[in-house]
C-alpha positions, 0 to 999 in steps of 0.5 A: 411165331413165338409162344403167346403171340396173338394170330387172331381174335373176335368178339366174344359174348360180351357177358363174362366169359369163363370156360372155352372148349373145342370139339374138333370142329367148332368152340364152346363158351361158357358164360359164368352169368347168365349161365349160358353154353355158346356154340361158334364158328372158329373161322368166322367168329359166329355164334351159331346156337346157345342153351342156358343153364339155369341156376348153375355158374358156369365155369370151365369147359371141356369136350370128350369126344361126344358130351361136354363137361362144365365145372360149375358153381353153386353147387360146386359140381361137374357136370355132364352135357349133351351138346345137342340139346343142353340136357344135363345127363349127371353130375358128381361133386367136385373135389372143392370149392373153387371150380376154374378150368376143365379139360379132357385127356382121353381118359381122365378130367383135369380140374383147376381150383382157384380156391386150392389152387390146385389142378386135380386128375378125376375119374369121368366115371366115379368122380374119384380125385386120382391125384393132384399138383400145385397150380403153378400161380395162384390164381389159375383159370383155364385149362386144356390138354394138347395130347401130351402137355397141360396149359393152364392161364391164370388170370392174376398172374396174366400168364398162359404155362405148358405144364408136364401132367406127370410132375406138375412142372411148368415147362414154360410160359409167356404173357396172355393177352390181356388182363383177365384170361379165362377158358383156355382150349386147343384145336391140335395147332394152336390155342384158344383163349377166352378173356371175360375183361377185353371178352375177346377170344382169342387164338394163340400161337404155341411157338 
């Protein structure tokens, strides 16, 4: 199958729909409002537990390994989160005002900015900005790591771009499906990508 081909989906919340992580198991949603962290079975579509937020807008998702990390509105902050009980362990301001997609290389946080329309490097520990690029469209959403490249969709220019951490430089892309695609994540085969207009998720071959 070709990038951007379309292998499954299955409804979504049907709220609005913002961020998409995987933990190596199952997917996390994040609902921009009402602020809720959704937990689903990847292979049959079932949400299997939720916890809100209150007061926060939830954007981008992302897992380390053992927490999650949302990039969340109002304040503009990055939050830590223990996905057990949906405890809040810390937060540190992000780098703007924009907070869009967020993903986890090993090492680092990568943030999407669809104010900036920037992506930023941050350090989990300190919060520093160790660097950052130009998004390549103007509008940029969700945003995962697939141990090597970044992918990143915007959701005006309706496209998902594999882009080389290092330089910034989109390798290539194809066409997202559908108008309004959001979180992005990958499993270590494929992606997943969640769309707060049609608020299917849907999995994507990567060619």
């Amino acid at each position: 199958m070709a990038l951007g081909t379309v292998i499954r989906s299955f409804a979504g919340s049907g709220i609005v729909q913002r961020g998409l992580t995987f933990d190596g198991r199952t997917l996390w949603l994040a609902d921009y409002d009402p602020p809720v962290i959704s937990q689903i079975d990847p292979e049959t579509g079932t949400f299997i537990r939720a916890f809100a937020l209150a007061g926060r807008l939830l954007f981008g998702l992302a897992f380390d390994g053992r927490w999650l990390w949302n990039a969340s509105r109002t304040p503009n902050t990055i939050i830590q989160i223990d996905p057990e009980t949906g405890t809040v362990i810390r937060s540190f301001a992000a780098p703007a005002a924009g907070n869009s997609g967020l993903t986890f290389d090993g090492r680092t946080l990568w943030l999407a900015d669809d104010g900036t329309n920037l992506v930023y490097q941050i350090d989990p520990e300190t919060g520093t900005v160790i660097r950052s690029f130009a998004a390549p469209a103007t509008n940029p959403g969700g945003l995962t790591f697939d141990g090597r490249t970044l992918w990143l969709t915007d959701y005006v220019a309706n496209r998902i771009y594999q882009i080389d951490p290092e330089t910034g430089t989109v390798i290539r892309s194809a066409a997202a499906p559908n108008g309004g695609s959001q979180g992005l994540t990958f499993d270590g085969r494929t992606l997943w990508n969640c769309d707060y207009v049609s608020t299917l998720i849907y999995q994507v071959d990567i060619g």
